[in-house]
N, C-alpha and C positions, 0 to 999 in steps of 0.2 A: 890744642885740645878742643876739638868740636865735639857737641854733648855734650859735655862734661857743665856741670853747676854745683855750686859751692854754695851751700847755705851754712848761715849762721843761726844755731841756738841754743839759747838760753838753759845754762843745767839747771838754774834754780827756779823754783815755781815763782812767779810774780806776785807781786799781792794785792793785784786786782784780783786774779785767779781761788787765791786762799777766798778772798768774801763772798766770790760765787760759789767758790765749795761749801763755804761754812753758810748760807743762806739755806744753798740747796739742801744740805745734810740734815740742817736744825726741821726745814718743811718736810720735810721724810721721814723725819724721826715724831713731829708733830702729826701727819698722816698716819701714821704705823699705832701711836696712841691712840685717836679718833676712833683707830677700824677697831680696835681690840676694843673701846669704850662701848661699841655700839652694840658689836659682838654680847660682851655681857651682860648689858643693861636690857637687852631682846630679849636674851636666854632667861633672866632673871623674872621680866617681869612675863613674858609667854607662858610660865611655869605657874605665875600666880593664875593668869587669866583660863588656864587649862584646868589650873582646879575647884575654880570660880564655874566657868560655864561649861553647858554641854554644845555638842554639835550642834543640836537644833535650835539652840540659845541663841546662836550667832557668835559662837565662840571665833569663825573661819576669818567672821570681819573682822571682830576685835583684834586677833591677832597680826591681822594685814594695817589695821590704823596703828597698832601700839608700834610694828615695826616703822612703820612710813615716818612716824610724830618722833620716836628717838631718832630714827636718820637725820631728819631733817633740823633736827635740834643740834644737833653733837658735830652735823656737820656750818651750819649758820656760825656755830660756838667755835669752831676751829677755823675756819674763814678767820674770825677777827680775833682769834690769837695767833694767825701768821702774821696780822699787821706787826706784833711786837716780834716773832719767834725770828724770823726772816734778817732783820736788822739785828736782834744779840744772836744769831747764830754768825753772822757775817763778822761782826766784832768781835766776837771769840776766836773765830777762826782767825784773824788779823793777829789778836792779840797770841796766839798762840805760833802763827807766825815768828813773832818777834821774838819771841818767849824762845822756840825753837832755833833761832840765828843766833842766841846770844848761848844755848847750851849746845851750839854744833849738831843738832840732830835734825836739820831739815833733808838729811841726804840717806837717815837711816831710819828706815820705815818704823819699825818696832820701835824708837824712841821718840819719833815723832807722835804713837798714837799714845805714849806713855805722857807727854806734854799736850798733846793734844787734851786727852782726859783728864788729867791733872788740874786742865787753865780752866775746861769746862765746866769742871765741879767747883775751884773756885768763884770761879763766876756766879753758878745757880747758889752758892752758900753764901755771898754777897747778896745776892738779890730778896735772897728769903731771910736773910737776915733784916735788909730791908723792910721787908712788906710785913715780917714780925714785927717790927716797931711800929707801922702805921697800924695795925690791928690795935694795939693799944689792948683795950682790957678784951676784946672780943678775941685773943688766943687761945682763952679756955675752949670757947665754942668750937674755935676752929679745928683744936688738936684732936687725934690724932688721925681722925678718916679724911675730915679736910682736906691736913698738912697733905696727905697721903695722895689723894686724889689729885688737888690743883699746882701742888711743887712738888712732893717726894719721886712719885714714881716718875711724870713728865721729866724732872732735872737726869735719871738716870738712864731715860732716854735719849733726854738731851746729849749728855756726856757719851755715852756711845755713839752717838752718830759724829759726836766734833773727833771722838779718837780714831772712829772708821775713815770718817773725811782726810783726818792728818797722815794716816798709816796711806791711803789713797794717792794721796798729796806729796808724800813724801817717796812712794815707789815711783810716782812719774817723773820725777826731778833726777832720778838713777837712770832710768831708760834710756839711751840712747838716740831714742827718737824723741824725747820731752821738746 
């Protein structure tokens, strides 16, 4: 048999592979907030500054510094919550892993992104359950545009992206080629 070569591989995704999915997935899904933050917080305050000045005001500047100052804000702010986002999306992803091996669904796509979201909302409702305890009496303050802003909506992107990654994760483990 000349030519011919025989490779071996692996049907199951490794779980090195899962923590570079769920890193990568969780900074995607963290980027994907960012842009849409920045997106509204322009549009919102552009609108005040449009009604504030005229043309010859210097309204042209204003608007060119208010966009540059939230970019640069929201992106600095998202830099160092990938320090955290990067390692618990890695770890969800892990965990959901396991989570998936012990319910048989790492070989079927659709059940995998149903555990995949599942572990990752657990997860974000652990952590905020968390971070509600350290607020202490400052919950009032924080509920309910806070909660909304810095864990509600982020956690639901979170969770999309660990069920996109798992359903991802889980069709290359069928492939033939995985």
């Amino acid at each position: 048999m000349t030519g011919t070569t025989i490779t071996f591989q692996s049907a199951r995704p490794a779980p090195m592979q899962a923590l570079r999915l769920g890193a990568a997935a969780s900074l995607a899904a963290l980027l994907v907030y960012v842009l849409i933050f920045v997106a509204y917080a322009i549009a919102r305050s552009s609108l005040q500054i449009i009604g504030a000045l005229d043309l010859a005001d210097g309204m042209l500047g204003a608007l060119i510094a208010n966009a540059f100052s939230i970019g640069i804000a929201a992106i600095s702010v998202g830099l160092l919550l990938s320090l955290i986002v990067a390692p618990l999306g890695a770890l969800t992803m892990l965990l959901t892993y396991a989570v998936a091996g012990a319910l048989h669904a790492r070989r079927n796509p659709t059940r995998a992104a149903i555990v995949g979201g599942a572990t990752a909302f657990a997860v974000m409702l652990a952590l905020t359950a968390l971070i509600w305890n350290a607020l202490g009496s400052l919950q009032t303050a924080f509920w309910p545009s806070g909660y909304l802003f810095w864990l509600g909506f982020p956690s639901l992107f979170f969770a999309a992206a660990i069920a996109l990654a798992s359903w991802r994760w889980a069709g290359a483990a069928t492939r033939p080629d995985a």
